[in-house]
C-alpha positions in Angstrom: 145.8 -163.7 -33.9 144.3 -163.8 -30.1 145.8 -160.2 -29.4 144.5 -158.6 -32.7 141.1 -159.8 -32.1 141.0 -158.2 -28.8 142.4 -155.2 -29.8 139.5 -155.1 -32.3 137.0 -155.9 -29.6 138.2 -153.2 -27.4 137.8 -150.9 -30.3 134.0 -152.0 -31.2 133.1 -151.9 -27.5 130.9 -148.9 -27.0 130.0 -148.1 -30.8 127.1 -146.4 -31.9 126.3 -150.0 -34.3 125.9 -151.8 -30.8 122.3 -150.5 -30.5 120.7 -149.4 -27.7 122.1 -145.6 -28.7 120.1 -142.5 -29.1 121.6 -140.4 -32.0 122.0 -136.8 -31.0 119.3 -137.9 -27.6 116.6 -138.4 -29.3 114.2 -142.0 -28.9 113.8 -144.2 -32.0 109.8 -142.9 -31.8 110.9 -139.2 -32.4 113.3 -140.6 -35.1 110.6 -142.2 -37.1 108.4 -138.9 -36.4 110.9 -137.0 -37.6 111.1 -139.0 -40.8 107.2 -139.0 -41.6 107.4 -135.5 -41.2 110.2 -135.4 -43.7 108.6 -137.8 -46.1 104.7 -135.7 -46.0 107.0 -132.8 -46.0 108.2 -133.5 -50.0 104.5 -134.3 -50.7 103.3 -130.7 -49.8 106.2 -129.4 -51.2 105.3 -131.0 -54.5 101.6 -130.3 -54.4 102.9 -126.2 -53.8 105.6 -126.4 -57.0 102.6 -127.7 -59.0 100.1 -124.7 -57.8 103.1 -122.2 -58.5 103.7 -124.0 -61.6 99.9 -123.7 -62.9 99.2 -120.1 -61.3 102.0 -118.5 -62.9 101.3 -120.2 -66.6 98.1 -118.4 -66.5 97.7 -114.7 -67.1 96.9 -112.6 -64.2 93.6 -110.6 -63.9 94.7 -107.2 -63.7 92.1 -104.1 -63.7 94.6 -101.4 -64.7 94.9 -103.1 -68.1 91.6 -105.3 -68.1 89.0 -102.5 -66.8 87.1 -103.0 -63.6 87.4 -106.5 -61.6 85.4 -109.1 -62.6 86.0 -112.8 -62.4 86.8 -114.4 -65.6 87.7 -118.2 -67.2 90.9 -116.8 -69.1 92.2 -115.0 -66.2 93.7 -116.3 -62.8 91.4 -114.6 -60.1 92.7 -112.4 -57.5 92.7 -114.2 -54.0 92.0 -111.5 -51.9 88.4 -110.8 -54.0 87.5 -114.5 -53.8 88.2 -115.0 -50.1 86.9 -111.2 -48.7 83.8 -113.2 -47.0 83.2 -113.5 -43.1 80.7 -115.0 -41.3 78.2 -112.9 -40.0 79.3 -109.7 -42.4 77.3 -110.4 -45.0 77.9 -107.9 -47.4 81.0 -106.5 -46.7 84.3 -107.0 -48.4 86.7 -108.0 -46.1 90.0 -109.2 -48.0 91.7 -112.4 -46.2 90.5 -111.1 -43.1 88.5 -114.6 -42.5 91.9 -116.8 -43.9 93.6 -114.3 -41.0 91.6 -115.6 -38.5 92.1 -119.2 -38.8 96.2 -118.9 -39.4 95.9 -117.1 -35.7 93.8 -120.0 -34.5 96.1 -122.4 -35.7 98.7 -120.9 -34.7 97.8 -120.4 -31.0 96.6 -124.1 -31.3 100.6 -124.5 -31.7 101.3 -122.4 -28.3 99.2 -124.1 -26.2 100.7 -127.6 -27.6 104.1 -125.8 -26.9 102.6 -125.7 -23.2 101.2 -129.0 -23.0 104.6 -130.2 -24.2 106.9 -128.3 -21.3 104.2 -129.5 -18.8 104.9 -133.1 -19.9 108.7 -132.1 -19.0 108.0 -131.1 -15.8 105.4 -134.3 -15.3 102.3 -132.2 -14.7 99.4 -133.9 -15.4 96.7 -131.3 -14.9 98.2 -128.9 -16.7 98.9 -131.2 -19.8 95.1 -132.2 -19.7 94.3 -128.1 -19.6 96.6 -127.5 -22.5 95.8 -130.7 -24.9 92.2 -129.5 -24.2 92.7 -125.9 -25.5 94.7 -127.5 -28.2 91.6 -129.6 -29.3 89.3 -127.0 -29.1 91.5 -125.0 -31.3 91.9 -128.2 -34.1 88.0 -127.8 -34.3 87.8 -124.2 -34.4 90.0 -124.5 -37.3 88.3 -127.3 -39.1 85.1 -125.3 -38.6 85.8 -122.6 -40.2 87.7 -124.2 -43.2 84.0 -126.2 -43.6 82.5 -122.5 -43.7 85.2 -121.3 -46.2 84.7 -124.4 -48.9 80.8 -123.8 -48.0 81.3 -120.6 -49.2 83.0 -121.0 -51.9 80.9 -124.2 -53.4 77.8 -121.6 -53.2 79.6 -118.6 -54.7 78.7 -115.2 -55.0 75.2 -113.9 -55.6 75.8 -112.4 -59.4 77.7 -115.0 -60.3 80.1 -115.0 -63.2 79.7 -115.5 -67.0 81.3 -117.8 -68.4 81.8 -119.3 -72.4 81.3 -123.2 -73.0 81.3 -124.9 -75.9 78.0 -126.9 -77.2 77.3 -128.2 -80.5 80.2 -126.3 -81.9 78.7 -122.8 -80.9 80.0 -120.9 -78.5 77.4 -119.8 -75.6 77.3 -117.9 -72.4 75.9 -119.2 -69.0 75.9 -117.7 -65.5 77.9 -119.6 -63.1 77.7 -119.9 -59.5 80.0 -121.4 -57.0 83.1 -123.7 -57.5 83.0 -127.3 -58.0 85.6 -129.7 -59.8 84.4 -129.4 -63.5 83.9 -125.3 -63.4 83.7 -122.1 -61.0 82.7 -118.7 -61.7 86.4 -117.5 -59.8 88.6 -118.5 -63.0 90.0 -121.8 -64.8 88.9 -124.9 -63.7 92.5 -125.5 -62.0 92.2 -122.8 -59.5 89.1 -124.9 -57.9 90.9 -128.1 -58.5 94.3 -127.0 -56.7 92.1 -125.0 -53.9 90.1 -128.3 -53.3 93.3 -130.8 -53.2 95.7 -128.7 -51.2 93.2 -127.1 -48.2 91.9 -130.5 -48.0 95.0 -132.4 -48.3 96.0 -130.0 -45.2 93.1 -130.6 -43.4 93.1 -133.9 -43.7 96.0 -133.7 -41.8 94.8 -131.5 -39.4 92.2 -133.8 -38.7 93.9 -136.7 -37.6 96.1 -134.0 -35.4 92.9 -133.8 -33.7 92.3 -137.2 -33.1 95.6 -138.0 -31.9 95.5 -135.4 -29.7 92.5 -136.3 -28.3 93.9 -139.9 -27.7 96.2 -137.9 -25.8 94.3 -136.1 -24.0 92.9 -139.4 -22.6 95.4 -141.2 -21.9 97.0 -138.6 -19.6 93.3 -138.0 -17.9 93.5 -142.2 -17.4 96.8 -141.3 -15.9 98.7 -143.9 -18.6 101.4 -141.8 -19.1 102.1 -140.9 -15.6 102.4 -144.9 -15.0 105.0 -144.4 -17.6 106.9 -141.9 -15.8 107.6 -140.0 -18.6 105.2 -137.7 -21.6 107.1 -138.4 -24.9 104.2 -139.0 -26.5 102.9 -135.7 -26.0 106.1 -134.2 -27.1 106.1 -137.1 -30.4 102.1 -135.5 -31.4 103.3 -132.1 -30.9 106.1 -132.6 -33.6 103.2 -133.4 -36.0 101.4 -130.9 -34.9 103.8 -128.1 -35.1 104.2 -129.4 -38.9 101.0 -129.2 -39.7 100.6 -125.1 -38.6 103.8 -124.4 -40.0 102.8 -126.2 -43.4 99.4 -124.0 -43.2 101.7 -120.7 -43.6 103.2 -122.1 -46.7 99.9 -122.9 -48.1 98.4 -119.6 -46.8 101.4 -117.5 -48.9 101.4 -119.8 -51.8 97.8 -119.5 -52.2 96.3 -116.7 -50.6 98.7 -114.0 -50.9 100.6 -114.6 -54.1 
């Protein structure tokens, strides 16, 4: 009995259940990152099903069968004729170029985290600080000019768009401006609703990327993570925040381009 439990100890000795492992090198911190970002990743990917789900049970605007462009409640509006603002260029039509601008901010936000990330390797605390900085700047740069885009769209254009309603069982016509969560002069009411939830369930997330990267940012100008000896946590914030730019190009093709 004495012998077979020994052998059995000498087997268990060393086992991954022992504790105190890292599976595949990797800290129990990055491990629970890694399954937030799973977890938030299912949520977007349901939100996206659901737009595709509702954009493509609606008909399609299309001017080579419905005569020139205009928007209309019984047709889904065309992206690139509802986003063709920039600031500044009033009066020109400038297709996505605006939604461009802020996927290239974002992502070169995601560059200079990749930087901040491989200085923390190489325990560099000046160049973390110059990086995290740049990264900041580019979270608010971002942020900004999604404020600008839902201004923007709230106001709407200056025709506006005609639109039928209901009222004491007649049919009439009003001009509509803008977008808001009961109608917009851009198409069904579902378009605003969706283009509401999902940039703003996205920013959301971008803005607490921003905070936690300026927490960052202070703690390595405080020299706290230098005490440590070691940067994880810049490497654990830039796992979120790579998530959050690569979940922006999902949202920018689901909703911008298709």
């Amino acid at each position: 009995m004495s012998t077979t439990t020994t052998v059995i100890d000498k087997r268990r000795k060393g086992s991954i259940w022992d504790g105190g492992n890292e599976p595949l090198k990797a800290s129990y911190g990055k491990l629970m990152m890694w399954f937030f970002l799973l977890s938030d990743a299912f949520t977007f990917s349901a939100l996206l099903v659901t737009y595709g789900m509702i954009r493509f049970s609606h008909q399609a605007y299309d001017p080579e069968i419905h005569g020139t462009f205009k928007f209309s409640q019984d047709y889904w509006p065309i992206p690139e004729k509802v986003f063709e603002a920039v600031p500044f260029l009033h009066g020109y039509e400038l297709p996505l170029v605006f939604v461009g601008i802020m996927t290239f901010i974002l992502i070169m936000s995601s560059v200079t985290m990749v930087l901040a990330v491989e200085a923390g390797h190489r325990n560099d605390r000046n160049d973390v600080e110059k990086w995290m900085l740049w990264t900041i700047i580019g979270g608010f740069a971002f942020l900004g000019s999604q404020a600008w885009e839902w201004t923007h769209f709230i106001v709407g254009t200056e025709e506006g768009s005609v639109a039928r309603f209901m009222e004491n069982g007649k049919w009439v016509e009003k001009t509509i401006f803008g977008a808001n969560l009961v109608v917009n002069q851009y198409g069904p009411p579902a378009f605003a609703d969706l283009f509401f939830f999902i940039t703003g369930f996205h920013g959301t997330h971008v803005f607490s990327g921003v905070l936690l990267n300026i927490l960052i940012f202070y703690n390595t100008a405080t020299g706290v993570y230098e005490r440590r000896g070691h940067y994880e946590m810049v490497e654990k914030v830039g796992l979120y925040w790579h998530f959050v730019d690569l979940v922006w190009v999902f949202v920018f093709t689901f909703f911008y381009l298709i």
